[in-house]
C-alpha positions in Angstrom: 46.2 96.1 114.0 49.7 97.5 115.2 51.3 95.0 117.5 54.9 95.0 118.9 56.6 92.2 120.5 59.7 93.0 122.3 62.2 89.5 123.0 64.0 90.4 126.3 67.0 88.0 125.3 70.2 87.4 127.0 72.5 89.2 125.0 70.3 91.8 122.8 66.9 92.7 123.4 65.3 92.7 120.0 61.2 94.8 119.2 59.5 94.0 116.4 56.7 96.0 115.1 54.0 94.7 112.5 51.0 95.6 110.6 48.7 92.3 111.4 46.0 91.0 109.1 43.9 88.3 107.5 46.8 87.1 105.5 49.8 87.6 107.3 51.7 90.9 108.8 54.0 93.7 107.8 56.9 94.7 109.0 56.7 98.6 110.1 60.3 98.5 112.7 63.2 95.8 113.6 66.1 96.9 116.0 68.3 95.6 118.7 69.8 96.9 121.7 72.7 95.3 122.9 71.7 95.0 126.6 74.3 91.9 127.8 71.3 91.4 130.5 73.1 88.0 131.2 76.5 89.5 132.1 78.0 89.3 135.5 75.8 86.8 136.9 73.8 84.5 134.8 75.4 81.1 135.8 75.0 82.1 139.1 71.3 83.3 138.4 70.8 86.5 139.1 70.5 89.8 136.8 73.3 92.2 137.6 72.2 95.9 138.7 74.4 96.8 135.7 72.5 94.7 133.3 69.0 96.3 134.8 70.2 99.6 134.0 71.2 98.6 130.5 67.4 96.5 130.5 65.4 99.7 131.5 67.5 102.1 129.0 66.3 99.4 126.3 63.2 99.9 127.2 63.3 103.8 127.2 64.3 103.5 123.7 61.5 100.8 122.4 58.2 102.5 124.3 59.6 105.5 122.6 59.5 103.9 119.4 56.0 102.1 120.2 54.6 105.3 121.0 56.1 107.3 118.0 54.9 104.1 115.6 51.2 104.3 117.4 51.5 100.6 118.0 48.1 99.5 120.0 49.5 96.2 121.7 53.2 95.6 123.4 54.0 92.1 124.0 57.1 91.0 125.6 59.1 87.3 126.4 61.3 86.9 128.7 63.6 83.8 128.2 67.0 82.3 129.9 68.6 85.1 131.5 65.2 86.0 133.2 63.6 82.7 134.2 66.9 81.4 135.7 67.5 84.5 137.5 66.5 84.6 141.3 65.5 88.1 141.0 63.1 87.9 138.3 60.6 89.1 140.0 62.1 92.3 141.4 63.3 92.9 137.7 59.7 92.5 136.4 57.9 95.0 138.7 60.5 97.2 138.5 59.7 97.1 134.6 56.2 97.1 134.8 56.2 100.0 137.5 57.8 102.4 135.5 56.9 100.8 131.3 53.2 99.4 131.9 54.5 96.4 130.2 54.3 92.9 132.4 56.7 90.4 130.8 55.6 87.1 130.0 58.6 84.5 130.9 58.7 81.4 128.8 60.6 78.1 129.7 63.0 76.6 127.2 60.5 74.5 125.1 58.1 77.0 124.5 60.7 79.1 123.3 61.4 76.8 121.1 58.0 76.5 120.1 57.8 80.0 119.3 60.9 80.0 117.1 59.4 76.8 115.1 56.5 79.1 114.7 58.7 82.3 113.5 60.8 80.1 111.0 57.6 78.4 109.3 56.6 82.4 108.2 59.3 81.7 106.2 60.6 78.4 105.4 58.4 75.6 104.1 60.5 72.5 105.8 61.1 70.6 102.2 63.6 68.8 103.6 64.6 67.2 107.1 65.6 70.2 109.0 67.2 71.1 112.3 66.7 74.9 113.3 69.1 76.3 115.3 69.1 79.2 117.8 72.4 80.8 119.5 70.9 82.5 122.3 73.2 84.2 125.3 71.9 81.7 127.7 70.6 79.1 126.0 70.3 77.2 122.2 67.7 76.3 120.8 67.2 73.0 118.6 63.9 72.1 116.7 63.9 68.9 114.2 61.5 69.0 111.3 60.6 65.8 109.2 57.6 65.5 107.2 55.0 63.3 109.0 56.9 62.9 112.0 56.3 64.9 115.2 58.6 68.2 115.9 61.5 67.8 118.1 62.2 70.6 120.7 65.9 70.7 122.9 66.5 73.8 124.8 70.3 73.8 126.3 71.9 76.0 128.8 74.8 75.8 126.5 74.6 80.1 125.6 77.4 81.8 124.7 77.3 84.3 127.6 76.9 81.6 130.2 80.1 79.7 128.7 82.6 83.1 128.5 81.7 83.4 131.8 82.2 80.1 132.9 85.7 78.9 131.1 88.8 81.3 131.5 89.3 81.3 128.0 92.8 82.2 125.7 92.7 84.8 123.1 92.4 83.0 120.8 90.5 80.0 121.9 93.3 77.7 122.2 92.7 73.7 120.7 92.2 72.8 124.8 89.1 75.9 125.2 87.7 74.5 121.8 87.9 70.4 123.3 86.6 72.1 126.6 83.7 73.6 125.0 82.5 70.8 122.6 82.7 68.8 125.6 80.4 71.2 127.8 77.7 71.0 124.4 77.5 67.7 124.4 77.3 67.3 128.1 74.7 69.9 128.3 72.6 69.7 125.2 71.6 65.5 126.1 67.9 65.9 124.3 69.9 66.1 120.7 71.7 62.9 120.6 68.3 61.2 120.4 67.7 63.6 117.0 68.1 61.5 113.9 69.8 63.0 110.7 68.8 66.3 109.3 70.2 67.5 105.7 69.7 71.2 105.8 70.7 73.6 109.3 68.0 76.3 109.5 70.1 79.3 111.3 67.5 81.7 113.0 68.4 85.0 112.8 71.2 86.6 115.5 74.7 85.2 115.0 73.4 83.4 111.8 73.1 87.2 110.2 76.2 87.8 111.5 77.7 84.7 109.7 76.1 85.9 106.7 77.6 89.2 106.4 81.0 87.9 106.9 80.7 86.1 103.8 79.3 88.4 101.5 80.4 91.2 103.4 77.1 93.3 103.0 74.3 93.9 105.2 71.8 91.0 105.7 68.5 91.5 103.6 66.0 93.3 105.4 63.2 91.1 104.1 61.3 88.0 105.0 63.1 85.5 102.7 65.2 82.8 103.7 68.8 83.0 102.2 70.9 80.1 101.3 74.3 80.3 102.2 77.2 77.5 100.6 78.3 75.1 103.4 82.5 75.6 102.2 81.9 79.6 102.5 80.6 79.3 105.9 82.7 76.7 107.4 85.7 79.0 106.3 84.2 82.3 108.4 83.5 79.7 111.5 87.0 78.7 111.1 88.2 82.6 110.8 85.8 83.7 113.7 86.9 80.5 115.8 90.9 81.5 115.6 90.5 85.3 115.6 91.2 87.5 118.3 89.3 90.0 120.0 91.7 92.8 118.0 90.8 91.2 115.0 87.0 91.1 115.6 86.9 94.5 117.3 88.0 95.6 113.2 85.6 93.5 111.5 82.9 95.6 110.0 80.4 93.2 110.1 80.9 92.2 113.9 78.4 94.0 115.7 79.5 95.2 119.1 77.8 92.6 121.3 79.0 89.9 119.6 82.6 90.3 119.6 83.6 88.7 122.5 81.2 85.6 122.1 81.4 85.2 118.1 83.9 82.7 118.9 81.6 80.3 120.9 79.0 80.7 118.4 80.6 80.1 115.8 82.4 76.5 117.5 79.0 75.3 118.3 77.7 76.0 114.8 80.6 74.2 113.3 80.0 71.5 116.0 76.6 71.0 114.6 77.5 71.0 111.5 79.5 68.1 111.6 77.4 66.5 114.3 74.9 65.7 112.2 76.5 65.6 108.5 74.6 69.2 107.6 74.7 69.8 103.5 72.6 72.8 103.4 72.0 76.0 105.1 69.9 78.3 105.1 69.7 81.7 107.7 66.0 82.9 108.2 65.1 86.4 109.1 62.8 84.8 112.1 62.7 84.1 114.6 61.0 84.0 118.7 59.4 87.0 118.2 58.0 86.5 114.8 56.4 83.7 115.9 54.8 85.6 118.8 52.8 87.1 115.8 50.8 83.5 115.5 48.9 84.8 118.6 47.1 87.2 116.9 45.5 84.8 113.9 
């Protein structure tokens, strides 16, 4: 069966479209549209008219693609910029009005839930692992240890909601980077009760970013986890962390949408990092909306 799944997320609204079967799926189409849906008014919570404009011309683009691809089921997931947002529900039956599609809004554990889900497609959890999740409006944290129960934080610590909150230097000066460490911690409390993890499981988004930077090449389009040295990547979160915007804006492998927030990512990734005394990493191709797929087995 044909199945899409489309992951309304804060910054980038992401489809995914798969073959399903007995044994697993297969890719048919992956793509992004840079939608910034939390922009101008997430940490007061509401979604902009700007942003619903940019939303519904998303959508334009993916039922196109669902109905060139013949795909027989649409599923989407709204997560942080929509459930916080007063005006969710004008949003979602102004979407289902004109799309057909009704949008199924997930709180903060189930969407960590469903990335757990996506990652294990992939990764077989060997070792005590954290997964990780840079969303726009919130992160994602799920710890994995053999015979122990899974571990799910979900923090309003997103990297829209903080340029939007902290009047910010170009570059982030050593006060903006104190400021925002600060603000994680503050903000992301159900961690500090996570025990040690040896390997940081990056899920997709600004982890394929990271990736290219490195190797400077486009990220693998296949289902494979890829390891990436811990010294490499601390040297690009150090880069990205004391760039400027000029300098991002001419990086080939910083996508539009992530220019002005690569810097926050990449802070709270080093942050983690050295949080909790990460060795290995490793950037999976899934995520959320991969593990969407589980529903159909």
């Amino acid at each position: 069966m044909r199945v899409a799944v489309i992951d309304l997320g804060t910054n980038t609204f992401n489809l995914l479209v798969a073959d399903v079967h007995s044994e697993g799926f297969d890719i048919i189409h992956n793509s992004k549209e840079g939608v910034a849906l939390g922009m101008g008014g997430i940490n007061e919570g509401r979604i902009s008219e700007e942003a619903i404009a940019r939303a519904f011309h998303a959508f334009e683009v993916f039922t196109g693609i669902c109905t060139n691809l013949e795909v027989v089921s649409i599923t989407a997931i709204g997560t942080s910029a929509v459930r916080d947002a007063e005006n969710k529900e004008i949003f979602l039956g102004e979407l289902k009005k004109r799309f057909g599609i009704e949008v199924e809004i997930v709180d903060g554990l189930e969407e960590a839930l469903l990335i757990y889900q996506g990652v294990s497609w992939s990764y077989q959890f060997d070792k005590t692992s954290l997964i990780m999740d840079i969303g726009g409006g919130s992160t994602e944290f799920i710890r994995v240890e053999t015979g122990k129960d899974l571990e799910f934080s979900s923090a309003n610590i997103g990297v829209s909601r903080a340029v939007q909150l902290f009047p910010l230097e170009d570059p982030l000066s050593p006060e903006n980077q104190t400021k925002l460490i600060r603000w994680f911690e503050e903000n992301a409390p159900g961690i500090q009760d996570f025990g040690d993890c040896e390997v940081l499981v990056g899920s997709s988004g600004s982890f394929e970013t990271f990736y290219e930077m490195v190797h400077e090449e486009a990220f693998p389009g296949m289902l494979e986890n890829i390891r990436i040295p811990r010294e490499e990547l601390m040297e690009t979160l150090e880069w990205i962390i004391n760039s400027t915007v000029k300098q991002r804006e001419n990086h080939p492998f910083i996508i539009p949408i992530r220019r002005k927030m690569a810097p926050i990512a990449a802070l709270k990734t080093k942050w983690i990092i050295e949080k909790f005394d990460i060795r290995e990493i490793v950037i999976s191709p899934c995520s959320l909306k991969e593990g969407v797929l589980r529903r159909f087995f």
